[in-house]
N, C-alpha and C positions, 0 to 999 in steps of 0.2 A: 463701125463695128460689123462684123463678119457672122455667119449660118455655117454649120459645119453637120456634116451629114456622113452617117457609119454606114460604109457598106454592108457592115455585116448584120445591122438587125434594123437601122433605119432609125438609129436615135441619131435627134436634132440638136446642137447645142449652139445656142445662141450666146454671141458675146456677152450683148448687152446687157442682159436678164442673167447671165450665168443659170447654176442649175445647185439649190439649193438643196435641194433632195440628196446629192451626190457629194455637197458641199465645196460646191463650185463657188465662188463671189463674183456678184456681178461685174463686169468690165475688165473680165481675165479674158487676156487673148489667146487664142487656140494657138498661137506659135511660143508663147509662153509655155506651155503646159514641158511637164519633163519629156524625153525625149521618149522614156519606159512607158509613159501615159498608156492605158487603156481603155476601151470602151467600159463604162461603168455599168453598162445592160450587158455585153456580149462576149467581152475582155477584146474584142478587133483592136488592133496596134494601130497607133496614133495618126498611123502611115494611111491606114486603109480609108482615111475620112476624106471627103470630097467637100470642097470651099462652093458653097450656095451661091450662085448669082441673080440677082436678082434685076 
């Protein structure tokens, strides 16, 4: 499972945990999401998110 990280305001969304708040389910993968996806804090395009290495 993958970290994904918005350029444009620095929200984090974790695979594993999804993001409930947002009504994300847990163990949705960020290549899943629609292509139209947006940042849910900032509206930054799905495009603008950076893959977290850890």
């Amino acid at each position: 499972m993958s970290k994904w990280y918005c350029l444009g305001c620095g929200f984090m969304y974790n695979e594993a945990v999804g993001d409930e708040k947002y009504g994300i389910p847990p163990n949705k993968k960020f290549k899943d999401f629609d292509p139209a996806w947006v940042c849910p804090r900032c509206g930054t395009p799905k495009e603008k998110f950076t893959e977290v290495v850890s």
